[in-house]
N, C-alpha and C positions, 0 to 999 in steps of 0.2 A: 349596532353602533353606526355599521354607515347608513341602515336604513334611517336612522333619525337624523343622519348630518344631512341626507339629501332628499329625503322625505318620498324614496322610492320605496317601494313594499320590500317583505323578504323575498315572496315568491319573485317576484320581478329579477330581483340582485342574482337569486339564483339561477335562473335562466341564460343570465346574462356570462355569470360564472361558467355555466355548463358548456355555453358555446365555446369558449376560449377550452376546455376542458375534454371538448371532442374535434381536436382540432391540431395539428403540428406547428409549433412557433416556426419562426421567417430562420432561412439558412446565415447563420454567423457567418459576416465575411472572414475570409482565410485570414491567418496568423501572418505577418510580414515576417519571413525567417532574415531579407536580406542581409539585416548587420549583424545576422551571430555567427562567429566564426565555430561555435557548437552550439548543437542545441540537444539538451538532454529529454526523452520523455519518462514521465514520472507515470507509474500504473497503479492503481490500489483501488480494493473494493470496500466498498461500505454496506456492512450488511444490517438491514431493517427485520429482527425480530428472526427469526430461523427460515421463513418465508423464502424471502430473497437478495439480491446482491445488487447494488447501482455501482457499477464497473466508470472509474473518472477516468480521465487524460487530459493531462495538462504537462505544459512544456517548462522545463525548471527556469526558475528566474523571471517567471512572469506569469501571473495571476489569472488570466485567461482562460476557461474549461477548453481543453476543444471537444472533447466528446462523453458522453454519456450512453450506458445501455443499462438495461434492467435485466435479470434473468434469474431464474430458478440456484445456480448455481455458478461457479467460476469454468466456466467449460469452453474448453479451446477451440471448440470450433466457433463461438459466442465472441472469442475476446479475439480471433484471430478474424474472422468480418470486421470487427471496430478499426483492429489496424490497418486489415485494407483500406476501407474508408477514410484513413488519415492520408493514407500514400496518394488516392486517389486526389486527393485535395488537395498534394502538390508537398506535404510538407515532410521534411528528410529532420532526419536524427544522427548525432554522433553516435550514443547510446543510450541505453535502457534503466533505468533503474526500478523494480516491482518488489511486493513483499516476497515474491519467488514459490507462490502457488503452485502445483503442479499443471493447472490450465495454462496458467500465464507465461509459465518457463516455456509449455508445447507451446503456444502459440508465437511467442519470440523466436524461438527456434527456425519455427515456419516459413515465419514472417519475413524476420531482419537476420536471416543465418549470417554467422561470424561476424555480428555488432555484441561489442559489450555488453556485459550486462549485467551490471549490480543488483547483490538482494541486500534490502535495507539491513543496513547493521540494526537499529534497533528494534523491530520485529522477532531478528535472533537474538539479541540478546534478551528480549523479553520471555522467549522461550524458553531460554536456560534458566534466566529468574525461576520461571513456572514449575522450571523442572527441581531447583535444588534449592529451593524457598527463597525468603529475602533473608533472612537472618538465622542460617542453618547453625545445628549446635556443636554438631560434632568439627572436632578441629581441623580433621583433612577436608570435608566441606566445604570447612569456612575457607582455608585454599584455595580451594576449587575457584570459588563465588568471587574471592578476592581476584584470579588469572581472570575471572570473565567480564569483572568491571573494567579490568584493563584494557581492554578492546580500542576504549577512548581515545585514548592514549597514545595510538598507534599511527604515528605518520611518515613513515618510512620501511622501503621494503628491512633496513637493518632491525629495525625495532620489532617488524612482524616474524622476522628471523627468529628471532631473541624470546619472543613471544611461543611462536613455534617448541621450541627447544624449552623452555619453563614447560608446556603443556605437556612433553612425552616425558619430561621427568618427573612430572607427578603421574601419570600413568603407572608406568615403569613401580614408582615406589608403592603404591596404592592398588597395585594390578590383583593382589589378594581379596582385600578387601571388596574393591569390583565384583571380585566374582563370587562373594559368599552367598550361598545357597539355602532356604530351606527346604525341608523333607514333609510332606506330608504321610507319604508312603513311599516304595520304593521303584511306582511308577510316574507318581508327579510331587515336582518341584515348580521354586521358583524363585528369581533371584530378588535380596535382600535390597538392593540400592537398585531400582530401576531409573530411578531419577535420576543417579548421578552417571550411570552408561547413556542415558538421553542427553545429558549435560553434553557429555564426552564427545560424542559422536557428533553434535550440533558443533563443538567447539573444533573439532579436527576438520570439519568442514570452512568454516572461516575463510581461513587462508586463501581458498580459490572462491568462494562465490560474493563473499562480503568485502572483499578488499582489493578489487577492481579496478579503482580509483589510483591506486599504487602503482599500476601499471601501466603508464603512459597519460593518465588520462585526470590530472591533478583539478580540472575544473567540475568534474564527477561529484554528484552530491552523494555523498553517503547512506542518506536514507530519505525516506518517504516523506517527513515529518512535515517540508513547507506544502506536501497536497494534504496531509492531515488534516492542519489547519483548518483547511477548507471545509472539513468535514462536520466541524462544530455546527455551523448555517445549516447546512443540508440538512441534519440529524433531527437538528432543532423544528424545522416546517415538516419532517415527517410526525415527529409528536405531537406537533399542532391540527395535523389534518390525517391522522393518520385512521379516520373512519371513512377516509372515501376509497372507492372504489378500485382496486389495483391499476384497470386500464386509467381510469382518472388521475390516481395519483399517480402515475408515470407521466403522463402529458404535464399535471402541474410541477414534476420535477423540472421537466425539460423548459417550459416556460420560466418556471425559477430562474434557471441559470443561465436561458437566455436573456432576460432582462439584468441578473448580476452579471454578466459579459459584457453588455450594453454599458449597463453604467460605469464598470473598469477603462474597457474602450473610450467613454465619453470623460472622463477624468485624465485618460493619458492623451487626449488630443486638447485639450480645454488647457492642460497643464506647458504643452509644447507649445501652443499657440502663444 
């Protein structure tokens, strides 16, 4: 198509492409942190096919990538360079907010020790979904699924209190069940509700890694969800191009988001003006 709108060849177009292709886009000027009295970094990986990972950073409340990397896997020593590289660029965080990977947790630790750091409420609760279906049949289940919707719900340390306490009293009542067993022989077993001790265990964790926000730190987003978003666009030009070349298609990432950086930036100055 655009060969015919400008009546250059393919071979040509592509050349042209390639250069931009073998090639690192211009450094994004820095993020102006001055007027935020916080500023949160949001973390989350996007994963392309089983291959690999495009690691974002962007700073909550404002649409802006600041950084991107590719890699095999979520590996801390991978995601703990990117946040160097933020530091180095001048830009500070109140706190953290990640799906709470185990790379990602080591690398925060590293990084930003004793900064907050929320893991997205919705990741875990989507977990637990996973773990104890969406519309379990048996009625202590359905329990269950009903405490874990509840999560939403929760905006006070009183109410995570309250929350808390509902959780260890279905415990408590259900602790049998939990642990029914069966026999194959009378060297191996294995337990009947695997799903609902994974429920469990995700939900008894809550309290300290998803509810962060509760403590001191009310302008804390919750979850991940506003870099989600972002993730639609990306997903979408990997399925578009996604017969090119890995080292390629890493540069056309990067060029992606610096031209949609570009034109955020040139909308929030065009807008102020």
């Amino acid at each position: 198509m655009i060969s015919q709108d400008t009546g250059y060849s393919i071979s040509y177009l592509v050349r042209k492409f390639h250069q931009y292709l073998d090639q690192e886009p211009p450094e994004m000027p820095v993020l102006d942190q001055s007027d935020c009295e916080v500023a949160y970094l949001l973390i989350d990986g996007l994963w392309f096919g089983r291959w690999y990972v495009m690691m974002v950073y962007r700073q909550s409340k404002n649409l802006t990538i600041l950084h991107i990397s590719v890699a095999g896997k979520e590996a801390s020593t991978k995601i703990e360079k990117d946040l160097k590289q933020l530091l180095e660029k001048g830009y500070r965080f109140t706190g953290i907010v990640s799906d709470g990977g185990t790379g990602i947790v080591s690398a925060v630790e590293e990084v930003f020790p004793g900064r907050p750091h929320q893991i997205c409420l919705a990741h875990m609760h989507r977990r637990i979904v996973a773990a104890l279906g969406r519309r379990p049949r048996d009625y202590r289940v359905a329990e269950l699924k009903r405490l874990a919707d509840h999560v939403w719900l929760l905006e006070s340390r009183e109410a995570l209190r309250w929350w808390k306490d509902q959780l260890n009293k279905w415990v408590e009542t259900n602790w049998e069940y939990m642990r029914e067993r069966r026999f194959l022989d009378f060297n191996h077993w294995w337990y009947i509700h695997k799903g609902v001790i994974k429920a469990v265990r995700i939900m008894q964790k809550l309290p300290k890694t998803s509810f962060v926000f509760l403590h001191g730190h009310p302008l804390m987003p919750k979850t991940t969800n506003e870099l989600e978003a972002q993730f639609g666009h990306l997903a979408k030009r990997w399925l578009a191009h996604r017969g090119l070349k890995k080292t390629r298609w890493e540069k056309f990432m990067k060029w992606f988001v610096y031209l949609y950086n570009h034109d955020k930036l040139s909308f929030k100055k065009s807008k102020s003006d």
